[in-house]
N, C-alpha and C positions, 0 to 999 in steps of 0.2 A: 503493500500500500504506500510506503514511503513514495515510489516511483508516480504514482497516480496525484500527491500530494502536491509533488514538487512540480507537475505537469500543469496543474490548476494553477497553480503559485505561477509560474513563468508565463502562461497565458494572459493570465490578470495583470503582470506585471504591465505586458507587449501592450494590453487592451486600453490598461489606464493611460499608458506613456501616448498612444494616439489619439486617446479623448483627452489629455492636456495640452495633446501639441493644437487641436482642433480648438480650443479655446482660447490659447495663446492668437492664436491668427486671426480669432472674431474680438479678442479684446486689443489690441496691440498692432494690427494692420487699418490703418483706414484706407477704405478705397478714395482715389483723386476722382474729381466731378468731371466729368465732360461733356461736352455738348453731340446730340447722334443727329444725324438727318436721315428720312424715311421717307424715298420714293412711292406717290399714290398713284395709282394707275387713275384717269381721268374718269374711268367709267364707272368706279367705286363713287365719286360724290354723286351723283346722277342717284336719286330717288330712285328705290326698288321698282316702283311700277314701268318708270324709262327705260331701265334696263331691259325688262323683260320683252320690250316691244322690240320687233324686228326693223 
């Protein structure tokens, strides 16, 4: 059983060290702002009903 102990133990160890490094990053990283531009296809503003007409 020791074997199976020590199996749990280094697992935990691995899991905790990834959920700190994962909190490290969300406290201590801030993301920079930047500005996005998003191409609209013309036919998107056009009222549902205008679209649909041939």
């Amino acid at each position: 059983m020791p074997t199976l102990t020590r199996l749990i133990f280094i697992i935990a160890v691995i899991a905790g060290s990834i959920y700190a490094a994962m909190f490290a990053l969300t406290v201590l990283v801030e993301p920079a702002p930047r500005q996005i531009s998003v191409d609209v296809p013309p036919d998107l503003l056009k009222p549902q009903s205008e679209r649909d007409k041939p």
